[in-house]
Structure formats: C-alpha cells, structure tokens
DOKOL-121108 format. One record per residue (C-alpha): residue number from 1; residue in one letter; x, z negated, y. Coordinates in steps of 0.05 Angstrom, whole numbers, padded with zeros to 5 digits. Each point is the difference from the previous one (the first is absolute). Example, Ala and Ser with C-alpha at 12.3 -4.5 7.8 and 13.67 -1.06 7.14 Angstrom:
2
{atom 1 "A" {00246 -00156 -00090}},
{atom 2 "S" {00027 00013 00069}},
// end
This chain:
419
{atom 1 "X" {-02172 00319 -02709}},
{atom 2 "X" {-00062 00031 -00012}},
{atom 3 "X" {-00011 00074 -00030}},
{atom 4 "X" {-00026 00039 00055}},
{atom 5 "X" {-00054 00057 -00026}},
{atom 6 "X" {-00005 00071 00007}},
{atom 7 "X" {-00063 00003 -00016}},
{atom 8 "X" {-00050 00002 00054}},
{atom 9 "X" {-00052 -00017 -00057}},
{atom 10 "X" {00030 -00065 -00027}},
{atom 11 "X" {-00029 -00044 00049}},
{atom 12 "X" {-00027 -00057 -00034}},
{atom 13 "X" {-00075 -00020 -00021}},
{atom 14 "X" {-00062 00032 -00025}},
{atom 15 "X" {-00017 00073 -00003}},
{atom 16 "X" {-00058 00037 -00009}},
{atom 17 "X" {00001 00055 -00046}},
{atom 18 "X" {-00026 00070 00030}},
{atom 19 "X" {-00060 -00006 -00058}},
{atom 20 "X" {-00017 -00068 00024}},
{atom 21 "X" {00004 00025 00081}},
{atom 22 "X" {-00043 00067 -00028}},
{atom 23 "X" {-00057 -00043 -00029}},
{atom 24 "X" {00002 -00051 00061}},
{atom 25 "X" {-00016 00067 00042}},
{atom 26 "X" {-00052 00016 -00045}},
{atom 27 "X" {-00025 -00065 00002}},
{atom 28 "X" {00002 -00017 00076}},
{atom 29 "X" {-00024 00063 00030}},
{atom 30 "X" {-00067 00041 00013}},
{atom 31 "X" {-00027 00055 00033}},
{atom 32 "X" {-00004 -00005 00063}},
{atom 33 "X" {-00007 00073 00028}},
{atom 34 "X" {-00067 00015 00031}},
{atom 35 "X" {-00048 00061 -00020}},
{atom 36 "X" {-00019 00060 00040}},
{atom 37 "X" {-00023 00065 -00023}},
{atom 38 "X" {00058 00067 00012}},
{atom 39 "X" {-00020 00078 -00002}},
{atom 40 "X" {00026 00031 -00070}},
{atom 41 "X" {00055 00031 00040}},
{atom 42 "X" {00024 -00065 00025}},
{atom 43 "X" {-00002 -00035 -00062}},
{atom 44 "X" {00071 00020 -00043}},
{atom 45 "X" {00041 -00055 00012}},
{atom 46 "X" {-00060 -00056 00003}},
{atom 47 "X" {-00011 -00053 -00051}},
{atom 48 "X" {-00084 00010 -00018}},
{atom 49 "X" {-00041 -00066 00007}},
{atom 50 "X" {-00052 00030 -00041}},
{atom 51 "X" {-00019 00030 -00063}},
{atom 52 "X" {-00016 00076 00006}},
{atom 53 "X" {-00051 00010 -00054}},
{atom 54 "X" {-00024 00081 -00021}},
{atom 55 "X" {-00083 00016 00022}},
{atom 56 "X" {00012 00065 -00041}},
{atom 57 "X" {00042 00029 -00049}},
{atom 58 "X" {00066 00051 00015}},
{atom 59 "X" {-00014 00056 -00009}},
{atom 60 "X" {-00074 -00013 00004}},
{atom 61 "X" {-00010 00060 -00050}},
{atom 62 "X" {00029 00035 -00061}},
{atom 63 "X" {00044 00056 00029}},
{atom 64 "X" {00044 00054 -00020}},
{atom 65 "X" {00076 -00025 00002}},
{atom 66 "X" {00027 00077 -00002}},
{atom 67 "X" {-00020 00071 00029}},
{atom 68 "X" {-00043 00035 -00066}},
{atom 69 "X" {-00055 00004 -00040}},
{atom 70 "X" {-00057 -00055 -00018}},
{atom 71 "X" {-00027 00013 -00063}},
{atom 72 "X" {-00030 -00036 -00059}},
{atom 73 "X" {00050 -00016 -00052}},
{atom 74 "X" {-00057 00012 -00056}},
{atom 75 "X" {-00014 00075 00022}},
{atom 76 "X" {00085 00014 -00018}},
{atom 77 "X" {00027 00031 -00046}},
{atom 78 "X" {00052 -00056 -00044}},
{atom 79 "X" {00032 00068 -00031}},
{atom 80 "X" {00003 00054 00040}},
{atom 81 "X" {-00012 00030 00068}},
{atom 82 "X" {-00061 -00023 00043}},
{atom 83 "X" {-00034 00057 00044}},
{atom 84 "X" {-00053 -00036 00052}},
{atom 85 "X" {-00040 00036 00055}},
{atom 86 "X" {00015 -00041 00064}},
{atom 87 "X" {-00054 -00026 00028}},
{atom 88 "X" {00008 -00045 00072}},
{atom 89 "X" {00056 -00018 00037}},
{atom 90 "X" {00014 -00069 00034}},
{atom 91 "X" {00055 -00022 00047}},
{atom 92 "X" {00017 -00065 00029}},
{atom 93 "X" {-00052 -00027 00043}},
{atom 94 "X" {-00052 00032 -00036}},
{atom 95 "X" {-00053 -00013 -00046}},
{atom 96 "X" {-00033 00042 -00062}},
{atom 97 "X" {-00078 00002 00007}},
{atom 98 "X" {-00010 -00017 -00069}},
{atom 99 "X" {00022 -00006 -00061}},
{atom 100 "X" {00045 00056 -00028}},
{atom 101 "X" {-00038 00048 -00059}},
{atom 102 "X" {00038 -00002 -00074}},
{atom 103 "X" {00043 00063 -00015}},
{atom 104 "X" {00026 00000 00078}},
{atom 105 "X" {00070 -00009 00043}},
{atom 106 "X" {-00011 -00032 00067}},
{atom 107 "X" {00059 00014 00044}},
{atom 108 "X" {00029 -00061 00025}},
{atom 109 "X" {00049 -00030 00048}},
{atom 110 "X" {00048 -00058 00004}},
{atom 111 "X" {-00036 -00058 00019}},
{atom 112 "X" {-00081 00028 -00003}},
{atom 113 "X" {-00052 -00038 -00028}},
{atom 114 "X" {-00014 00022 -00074}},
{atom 115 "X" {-00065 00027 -00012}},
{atom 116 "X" {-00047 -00021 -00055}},
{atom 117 "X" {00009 00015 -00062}},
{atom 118 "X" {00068 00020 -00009}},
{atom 119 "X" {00056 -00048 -00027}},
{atom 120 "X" {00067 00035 -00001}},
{atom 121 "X" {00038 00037 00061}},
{atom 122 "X" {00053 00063 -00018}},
{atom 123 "X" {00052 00009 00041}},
{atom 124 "X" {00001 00074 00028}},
{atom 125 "X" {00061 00009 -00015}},
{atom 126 "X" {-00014 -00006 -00077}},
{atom 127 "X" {-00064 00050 00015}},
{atom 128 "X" {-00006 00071 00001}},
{atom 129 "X" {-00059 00027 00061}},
{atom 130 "X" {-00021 00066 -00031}},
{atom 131 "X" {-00052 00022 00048}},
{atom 132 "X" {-00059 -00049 -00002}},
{atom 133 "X" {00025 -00039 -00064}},
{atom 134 "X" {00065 -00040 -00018}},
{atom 135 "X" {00032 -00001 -00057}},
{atom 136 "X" {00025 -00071 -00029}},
{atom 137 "X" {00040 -00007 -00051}},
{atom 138 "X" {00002 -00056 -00064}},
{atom 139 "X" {00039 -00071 00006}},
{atom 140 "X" {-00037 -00032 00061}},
{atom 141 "X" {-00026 -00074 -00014}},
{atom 142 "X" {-00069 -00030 00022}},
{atom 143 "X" {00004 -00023 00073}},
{atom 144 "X" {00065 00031 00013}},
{atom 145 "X" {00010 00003 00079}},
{atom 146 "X" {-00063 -00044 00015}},
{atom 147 "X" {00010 -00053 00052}},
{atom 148 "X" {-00062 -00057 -00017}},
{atom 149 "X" {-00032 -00038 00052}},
{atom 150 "X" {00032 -00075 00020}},
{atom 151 "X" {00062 00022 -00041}},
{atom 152 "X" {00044 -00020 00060}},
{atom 153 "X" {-00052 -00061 00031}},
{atom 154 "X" {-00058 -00022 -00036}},
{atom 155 "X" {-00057 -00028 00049}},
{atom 156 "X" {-00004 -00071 00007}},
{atom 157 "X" {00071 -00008 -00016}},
{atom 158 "X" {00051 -00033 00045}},
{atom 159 "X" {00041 00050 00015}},
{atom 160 "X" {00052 -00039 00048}},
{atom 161 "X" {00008 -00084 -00003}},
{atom 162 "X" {00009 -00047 00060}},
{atom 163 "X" {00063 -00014 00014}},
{atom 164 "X" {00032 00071 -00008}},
{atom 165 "X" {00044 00025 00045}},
{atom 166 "X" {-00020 00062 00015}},
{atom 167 "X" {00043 00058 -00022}},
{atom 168 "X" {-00015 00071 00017}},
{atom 169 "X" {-00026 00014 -00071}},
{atom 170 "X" {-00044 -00055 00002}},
{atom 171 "X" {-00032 00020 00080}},
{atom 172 "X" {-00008 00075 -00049}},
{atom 173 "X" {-00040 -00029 -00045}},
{atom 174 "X" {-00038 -00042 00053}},
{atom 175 "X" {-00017 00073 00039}},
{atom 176 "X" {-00020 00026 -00081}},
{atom 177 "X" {-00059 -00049 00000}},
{atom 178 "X" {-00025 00011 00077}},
{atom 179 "X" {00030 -00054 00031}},
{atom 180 "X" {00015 -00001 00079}},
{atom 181 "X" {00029 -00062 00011}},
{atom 182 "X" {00020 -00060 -00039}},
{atom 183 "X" {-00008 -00077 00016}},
{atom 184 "X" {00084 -00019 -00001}},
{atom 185 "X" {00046 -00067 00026}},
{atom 186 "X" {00019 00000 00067}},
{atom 187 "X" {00069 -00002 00004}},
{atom 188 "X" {00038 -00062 -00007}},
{atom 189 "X" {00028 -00027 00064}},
{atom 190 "X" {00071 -00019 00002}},
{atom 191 "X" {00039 -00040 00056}},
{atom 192 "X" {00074 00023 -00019}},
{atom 193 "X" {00060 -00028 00038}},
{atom 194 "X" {00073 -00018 -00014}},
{atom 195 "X" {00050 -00052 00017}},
{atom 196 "X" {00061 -00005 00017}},
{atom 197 "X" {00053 -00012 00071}},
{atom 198 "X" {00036 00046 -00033}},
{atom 199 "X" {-00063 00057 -00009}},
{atom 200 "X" {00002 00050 00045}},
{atom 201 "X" {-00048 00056 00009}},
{atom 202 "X" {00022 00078 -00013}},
{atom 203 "X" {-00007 00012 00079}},
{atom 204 "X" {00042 -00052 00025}},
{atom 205 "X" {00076 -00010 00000}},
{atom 206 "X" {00032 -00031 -00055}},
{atom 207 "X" {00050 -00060 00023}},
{atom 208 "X" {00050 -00028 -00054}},
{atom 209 "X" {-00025 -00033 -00047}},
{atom 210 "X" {-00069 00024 00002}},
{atom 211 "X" {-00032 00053 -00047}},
{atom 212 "X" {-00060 00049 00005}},
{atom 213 "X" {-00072 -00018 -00030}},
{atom 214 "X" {00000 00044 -00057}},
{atom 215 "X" {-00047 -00059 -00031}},
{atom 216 "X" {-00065 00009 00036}},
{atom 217 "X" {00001 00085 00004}},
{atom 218 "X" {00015 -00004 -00076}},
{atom 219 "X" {-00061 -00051 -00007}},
{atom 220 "X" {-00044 00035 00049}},
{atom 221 "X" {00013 00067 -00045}},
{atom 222 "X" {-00019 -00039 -00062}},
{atom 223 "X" {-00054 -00031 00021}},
{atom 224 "X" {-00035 00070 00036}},
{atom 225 "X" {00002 00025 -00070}},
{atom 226 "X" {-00043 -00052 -00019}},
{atom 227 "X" {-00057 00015 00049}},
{atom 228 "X" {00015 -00055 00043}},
{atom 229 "X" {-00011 -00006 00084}},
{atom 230 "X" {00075 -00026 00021}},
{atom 231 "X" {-00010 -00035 00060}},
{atom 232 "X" {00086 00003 00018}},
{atom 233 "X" {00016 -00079 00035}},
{atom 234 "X" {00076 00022 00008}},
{atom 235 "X" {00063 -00049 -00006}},
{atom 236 "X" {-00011 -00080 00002}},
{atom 237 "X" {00053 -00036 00024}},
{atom 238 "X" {00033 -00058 -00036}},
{atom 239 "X" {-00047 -00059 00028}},
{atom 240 "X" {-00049 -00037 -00035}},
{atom 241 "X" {-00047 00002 00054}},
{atom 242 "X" {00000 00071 00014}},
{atom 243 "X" {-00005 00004 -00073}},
{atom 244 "X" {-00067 -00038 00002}},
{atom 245 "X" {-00026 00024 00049}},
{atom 246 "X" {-00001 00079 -00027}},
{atom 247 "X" {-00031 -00027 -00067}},
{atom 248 "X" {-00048 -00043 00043}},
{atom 249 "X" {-00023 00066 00031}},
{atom 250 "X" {00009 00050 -00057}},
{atom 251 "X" {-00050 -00048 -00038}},
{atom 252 "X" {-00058 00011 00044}},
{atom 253 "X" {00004 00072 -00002}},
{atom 254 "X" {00023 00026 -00074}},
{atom 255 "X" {-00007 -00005 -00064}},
{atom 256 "X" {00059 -00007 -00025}},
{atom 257 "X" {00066 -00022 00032}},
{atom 258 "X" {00073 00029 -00020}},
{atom 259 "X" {00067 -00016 00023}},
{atom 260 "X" {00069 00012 -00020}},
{atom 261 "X" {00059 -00043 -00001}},
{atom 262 "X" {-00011 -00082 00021}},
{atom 263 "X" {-00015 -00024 -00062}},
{atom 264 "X" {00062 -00037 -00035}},
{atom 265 "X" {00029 -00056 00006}},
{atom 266 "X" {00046 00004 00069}},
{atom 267 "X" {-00007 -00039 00060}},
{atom 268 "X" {-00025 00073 00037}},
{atom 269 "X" {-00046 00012 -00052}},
{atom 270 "X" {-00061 -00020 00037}},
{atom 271 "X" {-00058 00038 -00025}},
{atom 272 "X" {-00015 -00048 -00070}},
{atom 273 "X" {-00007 -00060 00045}},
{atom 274 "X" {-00047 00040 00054}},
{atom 275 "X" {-00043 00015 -00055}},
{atom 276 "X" {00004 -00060 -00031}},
{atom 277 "X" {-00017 -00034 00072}},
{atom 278 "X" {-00066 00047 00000}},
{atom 279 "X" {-00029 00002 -00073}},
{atom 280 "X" {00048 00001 -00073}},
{atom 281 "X" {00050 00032 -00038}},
{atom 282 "X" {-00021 00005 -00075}},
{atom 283 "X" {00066 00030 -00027}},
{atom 284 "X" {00066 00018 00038}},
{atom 285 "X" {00056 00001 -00052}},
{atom 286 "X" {-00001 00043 -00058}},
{atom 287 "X" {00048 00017 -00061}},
{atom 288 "X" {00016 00063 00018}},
{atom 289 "X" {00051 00052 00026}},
{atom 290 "X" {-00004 00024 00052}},
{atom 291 "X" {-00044 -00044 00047}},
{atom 292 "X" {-00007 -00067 -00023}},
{atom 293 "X" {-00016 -00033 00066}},
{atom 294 "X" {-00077 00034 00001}},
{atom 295 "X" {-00054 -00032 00023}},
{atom 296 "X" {-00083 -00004 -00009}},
{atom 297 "X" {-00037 -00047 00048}},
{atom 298 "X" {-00056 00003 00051}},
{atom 299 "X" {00001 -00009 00074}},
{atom 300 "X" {-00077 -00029 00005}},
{atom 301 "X" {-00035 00039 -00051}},
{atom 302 "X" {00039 00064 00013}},
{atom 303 "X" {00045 00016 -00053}},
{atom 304 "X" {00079 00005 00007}},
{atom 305 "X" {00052 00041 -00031}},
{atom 306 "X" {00073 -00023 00019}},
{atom 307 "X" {00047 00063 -00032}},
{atom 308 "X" {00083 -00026 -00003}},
{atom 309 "X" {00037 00033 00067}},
{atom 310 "X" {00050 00048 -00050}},
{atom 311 "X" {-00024 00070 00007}},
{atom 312 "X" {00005 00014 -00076}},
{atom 313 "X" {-00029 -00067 -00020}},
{atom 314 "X" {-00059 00009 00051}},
{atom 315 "X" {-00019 00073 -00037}},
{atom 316 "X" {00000 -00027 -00069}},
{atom 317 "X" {-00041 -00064 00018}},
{atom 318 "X" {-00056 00036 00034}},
{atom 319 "X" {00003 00056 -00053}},
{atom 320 "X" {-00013 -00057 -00060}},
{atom 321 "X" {-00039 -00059 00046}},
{atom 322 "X" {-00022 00015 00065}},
{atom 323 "X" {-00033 00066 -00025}},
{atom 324 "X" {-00042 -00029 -00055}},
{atom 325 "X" {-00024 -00056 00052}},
{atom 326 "X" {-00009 00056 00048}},
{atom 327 "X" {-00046 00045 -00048}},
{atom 328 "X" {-00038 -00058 -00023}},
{atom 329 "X" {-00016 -00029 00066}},
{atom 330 "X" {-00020 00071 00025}},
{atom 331 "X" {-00062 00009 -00069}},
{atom 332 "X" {00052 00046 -00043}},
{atom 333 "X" {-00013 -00019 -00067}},
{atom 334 "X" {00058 00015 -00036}},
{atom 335 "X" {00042 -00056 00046}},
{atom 336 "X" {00018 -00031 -00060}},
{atom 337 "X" {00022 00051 -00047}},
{atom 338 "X" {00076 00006 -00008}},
{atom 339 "X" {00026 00056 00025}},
{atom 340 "X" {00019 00059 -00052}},
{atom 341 "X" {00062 00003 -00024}},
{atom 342 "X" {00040 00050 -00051}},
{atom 343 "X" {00048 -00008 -00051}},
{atom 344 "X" {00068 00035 00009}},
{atom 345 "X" {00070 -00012 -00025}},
{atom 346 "X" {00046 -00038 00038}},
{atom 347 "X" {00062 00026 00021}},
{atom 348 "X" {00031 -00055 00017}},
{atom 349 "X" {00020 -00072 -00020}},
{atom 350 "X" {-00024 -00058 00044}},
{atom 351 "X" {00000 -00084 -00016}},
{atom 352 "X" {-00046 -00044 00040}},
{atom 353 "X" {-00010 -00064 00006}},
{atom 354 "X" {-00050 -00022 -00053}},
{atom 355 "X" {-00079 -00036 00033}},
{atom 356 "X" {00009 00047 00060}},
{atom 357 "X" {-00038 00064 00003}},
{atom 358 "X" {00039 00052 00025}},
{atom 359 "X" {-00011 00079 00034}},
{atom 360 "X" {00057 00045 00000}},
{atom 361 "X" {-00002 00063 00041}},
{atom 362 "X" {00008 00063 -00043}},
{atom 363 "X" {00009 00073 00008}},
{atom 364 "X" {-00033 00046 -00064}},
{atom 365 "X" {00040 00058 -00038}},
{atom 366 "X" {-00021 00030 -00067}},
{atom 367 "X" {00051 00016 -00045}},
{atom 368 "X" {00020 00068 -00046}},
{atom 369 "X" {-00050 -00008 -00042}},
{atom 370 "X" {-00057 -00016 00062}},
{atom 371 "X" {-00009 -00069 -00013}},
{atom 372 "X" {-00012 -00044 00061}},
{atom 373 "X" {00053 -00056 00019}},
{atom 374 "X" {00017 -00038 00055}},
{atom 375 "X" {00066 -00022 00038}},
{atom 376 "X" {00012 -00069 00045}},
{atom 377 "X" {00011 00015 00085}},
{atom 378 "X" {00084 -00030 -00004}},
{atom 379 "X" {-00009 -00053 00056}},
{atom 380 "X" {-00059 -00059 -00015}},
{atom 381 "X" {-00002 -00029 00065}},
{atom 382 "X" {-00065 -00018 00031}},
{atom 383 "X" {00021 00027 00073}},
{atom 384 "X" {00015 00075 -00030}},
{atom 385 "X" {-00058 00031 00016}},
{atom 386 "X" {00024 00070 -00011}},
{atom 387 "X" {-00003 -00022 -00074}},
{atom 388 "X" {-00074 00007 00001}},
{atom 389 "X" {00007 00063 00036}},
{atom 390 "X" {00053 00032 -00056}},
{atom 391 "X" {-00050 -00029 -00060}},
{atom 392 "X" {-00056 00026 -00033}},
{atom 393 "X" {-00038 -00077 -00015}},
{atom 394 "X" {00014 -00060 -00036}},
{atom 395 "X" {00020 -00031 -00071}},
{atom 396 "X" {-00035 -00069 -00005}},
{atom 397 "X" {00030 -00046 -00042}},
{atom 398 "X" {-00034 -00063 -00026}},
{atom 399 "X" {00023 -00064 -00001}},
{atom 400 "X" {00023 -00009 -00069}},
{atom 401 "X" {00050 00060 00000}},
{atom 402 "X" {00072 -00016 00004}},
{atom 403 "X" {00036 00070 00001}},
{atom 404 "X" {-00016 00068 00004}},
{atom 405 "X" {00042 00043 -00055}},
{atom 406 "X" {00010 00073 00014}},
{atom 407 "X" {-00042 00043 -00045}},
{atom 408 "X" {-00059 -00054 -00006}},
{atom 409 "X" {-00072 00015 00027}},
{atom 410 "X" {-00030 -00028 00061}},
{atom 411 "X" {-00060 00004 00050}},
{atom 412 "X" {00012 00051 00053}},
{atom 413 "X" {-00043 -00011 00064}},
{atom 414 "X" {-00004 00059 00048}},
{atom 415 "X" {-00011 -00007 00062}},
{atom 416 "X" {-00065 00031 00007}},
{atom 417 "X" {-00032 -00050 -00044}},
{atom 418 "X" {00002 -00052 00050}},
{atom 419 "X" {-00007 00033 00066}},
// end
C-alpha cells in the first residue's frame, strides 16, 4: 500500500524557487501606470514620474541658525572679554542695507539673513546687553551658529528621484524649493475578485460549509496602502466560464488583475485554465511555505497575479511577490530591493524541510538585558489568520536551512516593511 503524505507540499515535480519567481517578476513586468501632474498637498502617498531638480539653493542665503549677535570673529577677543557697541538689528524676513562696519554687534534672529561682513553668530544667551554694547566672552569658534547658503539643497541638484514614493518628508522638502505640484503615477488599477462556492460575502448569511471572504478585504487593505484604485469584482463562482468571462472583462479595463484562491491543482480550481484560455501563466508552483500554488500570467497583455485561497498564505505571498510586481508596474523604483530585515535572537527551535523557503509568523520581546528576540505564533496553519493578527512580521528562511536552534540569529521582518 502506498504511504499517504501529510504534506500538502510533497506533490511531485518541479518547483520554482521564490528567487527564481522574484527575478521572473523583475524580468516580465513594466510600468504601466500613466502620468498626470497632483497639487503638493495631494502628492504623499504618490510614486513621482519625474525628477524634481533644485533652480536655487535652501536656504538661498547665509543666515543666522540662533537668536544673538553677528560679529566678526577677527574683532574678538581669544583671551578675555569682548565689549562691542551694537550697531543694527535684523530679524527674519529682513535684510541689512549693507555691509556691517568692523568693531560692531548686529542683533540677530533665528533664521535672518547674515549681513556682510560678519562670520560668526553668539548666542544671546552666552552675551551680556549692557546698554548699547554686549559683552562676549572668550571660547567661541569662527562661524559658530552660521547657517551657509545651499547647505540643505544646492541649486541644480536633484533633490527628489523618479520613482519615489512620496513620503511626507519628501512633499517638505518639495514645498522648501517652491514647488506647487509634482508630475506623479496615476494609480495602478486593480480588478480584485475571489473564488470560491463556498465564499460568502460579510453581509450575507453563512450556510454550512461556507466561510466569510476575509481574502479580498485583507487584499483590498494591502493593496490601498500601495496607492492603488481597487476596482472590488466580488465572489466568482466555481465555473470556468464565469471565470473567463470576469478576466475577459477585467482585461479591458485595468492594469493589473488579482484574484484569490483557483489556482491549484483541483477539479474546481478554474481560474489557471481561464487564464491560460486568454493569454499565459509564466510560473504557478513555487518552493515555498506557505503558498506554493501562486501564479504570474497575463490575460491579453494585462498582467495577472493568482495569490493561494489560505488567508495566511495569501498575506505572505502578496507581502514578498505581488507587492514587488505591484511597485514596479506602478514607476516605484525600489520594486526590486528586498525588503529590510533585522537580526534578532530566536527564541525558539524550528526544522524545515531543506530547498523550500519558509516564513514563520513571529511576535518580538526583548529580554533583561534589552536585547531584541523573537518567539514563533503555536499553530502554523495557513487558514489561522489570527496568527498574523497576534504577530509582529515574519522570519524568512532560505532554502538551504534545515533547523532553527534556539539562541541562533535570524532575519526578523516586521510588518511595516512590506506593507
């Protein structure tokens, strides 16, 4: 009698491994986002299509970085006490009408152009005002407290790179340099359904043997964080033509097409031969856990993402596939880049199979001493979607790791480095 497996990964012939599938994506996919042209204020969020390039520099002038005294450094005293009459005073916004005379203070304030002449600012507090003349004492250095001009942006320079996306530091430093708009992606369309008899949505009643579609609101979620315009096609029933038919008409309209669940190998799996029927699959089986049955194709020229139906499995494959192809077909440049991870203790012990790449879900602690370290969710199942809730991200393991020991070092990847 044959040895039945419990291994829903053991089914026989060729993988791909997740680098492989990652450099396919690369490979296979372009932008395809439009252009169009967004007020600053609209713009956090936006992947820019453009390079931003400085006309002048910030701040276009030498200023005062503190509330003082501009002086020059030669007319101090390097031993003793300094007594200078004060001769102008500047605040922000202003101007000096010439250059400052030798042997003078000019009061100045945080952030006001420095007049001629003088090279180093005091800070008040360090001064003593004794009628019309301060008093500075020894120990200050040449060009204390003076702000140049293009120390933060230098004209000419490129100040922000196409293919950003747009964080609210970066629309600052936009505003610093003038700027009123900025020439950004449009969003990336994307045609999102599920499949399933079994799928029901969160309104309706739920018969037995039928579950909720937590697949396509956690998708939806994942992919508004992203930037993109979720066009919501619902629940697909198990039929090949119905199937079609939604891809057939998602195609003309998006540019990209997602679905969840329909992609293995069972006899209601239906969506791999749709797409098949209208344009490829380039990959659909892959060496890792969870999610092997994944798929990349086109339907036409529209490209396809096909994310496994478990809950679990369906959050870590769009976090480490569909969201690199995502970013790269919507301009962001940094699609490719790996996401960050950091090194913390494990403490745990885990064994894997060996030529799979593998995620655990993983809560972080530090210990006594503060050092960070990280603890396995108890249940590994691909269905226990509360796992991801109860976790703080994600220890990827590579293919050629057989065990885990408790103590050892691995790559911690939080959440929030991949949504």
């Amino acid at each position: 009698m044959a040895q039945l497996s419990d291994d829903c990964f053991a089914f026989g012939g060729t993988l791909m491994t997740a680098g492989e599938a990652l450099a396919l994506l690369s490979r296979r996919l372009d932008v395809v986002a439009g252009r169009e042209t967004v007020p600053l204020r609209r713009a956090r969020g936006r992947i820019l299509a453009a390079d931003l390039t400085a006309s002048f520099p910030v701040p276009p002038h030498d200023n005062a970085a503190v509330d003082g005294y501009a002086v020059y450094f030669d007319d101090l005293d390097g031993d003793g006490d300094t007594r200078l009459p004060v001769g102008g005073r500047i605040a922000a916004g202003q101007s000096s009408d010439g250059p400052a005379p030798r042997g003078e203070a000019v009061r100045i304030f945080t952030g006001a152009p420095m007049p001629p002449g003088p090279d180093t600012v005091l800070m008040q507090e360090d001064c003593a005002r004794e009628g019309d003349s301060v008093v500075i004492p020894p120990g200050i250095k040449r060009g204390a407290n003076r702000r140049h001009a293009g120390e933060d942006i230098e004209a000419g320079s490129v100040v922000l790179r196409k293919g950003r996306r747009l964080r609210a530091q970066d629309v600052g430093l936009a505003a610093s340099i003038g700027c009123a708009e900025l020439e950004v992606h449009t969003p990336l369309r994307v045609a999102l359904f599920s499949t399933g008899d079994e799928i029901r949505e969160v309104t309706d009643e739920l018969p037995p043997g039928c579950v909720y579609d937590a697949n396509r609101y956690a998708l939806a979620s994942l992919l508004d964080e992203l930037g993109c315009e979720v066009a919501d096609l619902g629940i697909l029933e198990d039929s090949v033509e119905a199937v079609r038919t939604a891809l057939e008409n998602a195609a003309a309209a998006h540019d990209l097409i997602m679905t969840s669940g329909g992609v293995s190998t069972g006899e209601e799996d239906h969506v791999r031969a749709a797409v098949e029927a209208l344009g490829a699959i380039h990959f659909w089986r892959l060496a890792i856990r969870p999610g092997r049955p994944l798929a990349l194709g086109q339907v036409g020229r529209v490209p396809f993402i096909g994310l496994p139906g478990n809950p679990v499995a369906v959050m870590v494959t769009f976090m480490r596939f569909a969201r690199p192809a995502i970013l790269r077909l919507a301009g962001a440049a940094d699609a490719d880049a790996a996401p960050r991870t950091f090194p913390v203790r494990a403490g745990f012990a885990y064994r894997k199979k060996v030529s799979r790449r593998e995620w655990l879900r993983v809560s972080l602690h530090t210990d006594e001493a503060g050092m960070p370290y990280v603890t396995k969710f108890p249940r590994d199942g691909a269905g226990i979607l509360s796992s991801m809730v109860g976790s703080d991200g994600l220890l990827e393991l590579p293919e050629d790791l057989a065990a885990v020991e408790e103590g050892a070092m691995v790559d911690f990847l939080p959440f929030s480095e991949v949504s």
